[in-house]
Each structure stands twice: as structure tokens, then as C-alpha cells.
N, C-alpha and C positions, 0 to 999 in steps of 0.2 A: 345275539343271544341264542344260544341251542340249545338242546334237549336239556343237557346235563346243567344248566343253569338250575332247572326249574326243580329237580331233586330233591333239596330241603324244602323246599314249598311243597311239593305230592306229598314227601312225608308225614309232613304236618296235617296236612289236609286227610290222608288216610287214618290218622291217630285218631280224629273227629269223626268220621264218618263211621266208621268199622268199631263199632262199641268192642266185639270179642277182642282180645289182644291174640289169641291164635290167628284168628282170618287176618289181624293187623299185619302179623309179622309175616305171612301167607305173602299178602297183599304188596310189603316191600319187599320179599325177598323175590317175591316178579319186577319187582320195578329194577333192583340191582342187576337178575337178568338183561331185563331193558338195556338197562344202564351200559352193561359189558359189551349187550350187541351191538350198542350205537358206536361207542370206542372204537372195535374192531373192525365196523364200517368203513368210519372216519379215517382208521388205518390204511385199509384196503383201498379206498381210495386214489388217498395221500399217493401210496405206494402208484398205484393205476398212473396216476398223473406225470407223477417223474419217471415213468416206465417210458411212458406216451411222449413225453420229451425227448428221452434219450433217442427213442426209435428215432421222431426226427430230425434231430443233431445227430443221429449215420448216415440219414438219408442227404443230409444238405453238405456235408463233409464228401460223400465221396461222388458228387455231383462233380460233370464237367464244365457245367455252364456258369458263367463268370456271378453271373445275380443271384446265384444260388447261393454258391460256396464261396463266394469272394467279398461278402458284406462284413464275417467277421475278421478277414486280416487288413479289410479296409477302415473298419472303427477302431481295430490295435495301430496302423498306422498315425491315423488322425490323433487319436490321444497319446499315444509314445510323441507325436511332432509337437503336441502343444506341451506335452511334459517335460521334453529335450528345449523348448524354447524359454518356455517361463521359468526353469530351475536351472541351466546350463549357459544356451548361448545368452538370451537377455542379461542377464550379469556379468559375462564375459564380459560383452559388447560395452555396458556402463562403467565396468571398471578401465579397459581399454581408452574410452573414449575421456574417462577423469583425470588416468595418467595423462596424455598429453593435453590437458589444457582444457579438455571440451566438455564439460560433465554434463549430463545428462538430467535435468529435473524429472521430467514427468514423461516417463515411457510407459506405454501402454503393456497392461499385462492380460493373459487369459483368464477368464475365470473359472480357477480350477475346481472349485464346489462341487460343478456341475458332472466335469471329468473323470474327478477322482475315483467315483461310486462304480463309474464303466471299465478306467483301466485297473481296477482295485480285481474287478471279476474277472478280466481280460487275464491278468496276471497269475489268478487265482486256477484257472483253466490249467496255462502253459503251467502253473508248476503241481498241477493232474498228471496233464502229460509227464513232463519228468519224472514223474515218480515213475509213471506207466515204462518208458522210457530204462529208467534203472532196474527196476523188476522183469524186463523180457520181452515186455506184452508189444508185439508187433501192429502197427495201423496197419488197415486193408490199402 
């Protein structure tokens, strides 16, 4: 709960307090002040933090050392392997295996739940890049 929550409750409470209705409306039109500076804050922030991000995702991108830069085409690997297994080959493999004779009850699958949310971002990245990519914009 933040500042801006509490807003209709000052209101109220300055309606009560401040008999004059000039020093009332005084009294809120500082608050709406308030009110603007904490927003643009909250903005500037916001903004601070996904700056502060980016910086580090150039710094880990054009890193030559494998733990640096290689954790994120090693989590695109592992979820493209488990997404190529449990959508592709695993059905392949159970269909093949029904045609001749051998069907398959209970084959274990991944649990994609947990996947989906990583290679969803994972995907979401590469097609940044592409855009980036179509528009000009050259990697360092």
C-alpha cells in the first residue's frame, strides 16, 4: 500500500480539520502536488531500473567468459530440448512405436508449466533482436 492509496483518506481528514474551505482547498491542492511528485518518482525510478538492467545485459552479452555470457543460450538450449522433446520427438517416438505393434502407455513427459514462462521470454528477446535485426541496428 503507498502514498497514493491513502489520498481519499487525507482528503477527508483535511475537510475536518481545516474549518476555512480556502485553506481546505490550499491544503489539497498541496497534496495533489504531493500526489504528482510521488508518480514521477515512482517513474523515474521504474525508468532507473530498466536502465540499470539493460546496462547489465551489455555488459554480460559482450563478455568473453563462458559464465558470463553463456547462461543465457544455455537456458534457450535446455528449454528449446525439453520443448523439441515433449511436442515433437515424444509423439513421434509413440506413434512409431503403435504402428508396429508396440504402443506405448505411460511415457514420461516434462513438465512444461514451469518452461513455458522462461522459453516464452527467451523467444520474446530473439524476436527484439529480429526486429533490431530488420531495422539496421548492428550488435557490438
Amino acid at each position: 500500500m503507498g502514498f497514493l492509496d491513502f489520498i481519499p483518506f487525507i482528503g477527508k481528514v483535511i475537510d475536518r480539520v481545516i474549518p476555512d474551505p480556502q485553506a481546505a482547498a490550499d491544503a489539497k491542492i498541496e497534496l495533489m502536488k504531493l500526489q504528482i511528485n510521488d508518480a514521477q518518482f515512482t517513474a523515474q525510478l521504474a525508468n532507473n531500473l530498466v536502465q540499470s538492467q539493460l546496462d547489465i545485459n551489455k555488459v554480460e552479452a559482450t563478455s568473453d567468459k563462458l559464465l558470463v555470457a553463456g547462461w543465457r543460450p544455455f537456458i534457450g538450449w535446455v528449454c528449446g530440448t525439453a520443448f523439441a522433446c515433449n511436442y515433437v520427438i515424444i509423439p513421434i517416438v509413440v506413434f512409431c512405436m503403435a504402428a508396429f505393434g508396440h504402443p506405448l502407455d505411460d511415457v514420461p513427459k516434462f513438465e512444461m508449466g514451469e518452461l513455458m514462462p522462461v522459453l516464452a521470454g527467451l523467444l520474446g528477446l530473439g524476436a527484439l533482436r529480429s526486429y533490431e535485426k530488420v531495422k539496421g541496428v548492428k550488435s557490438k
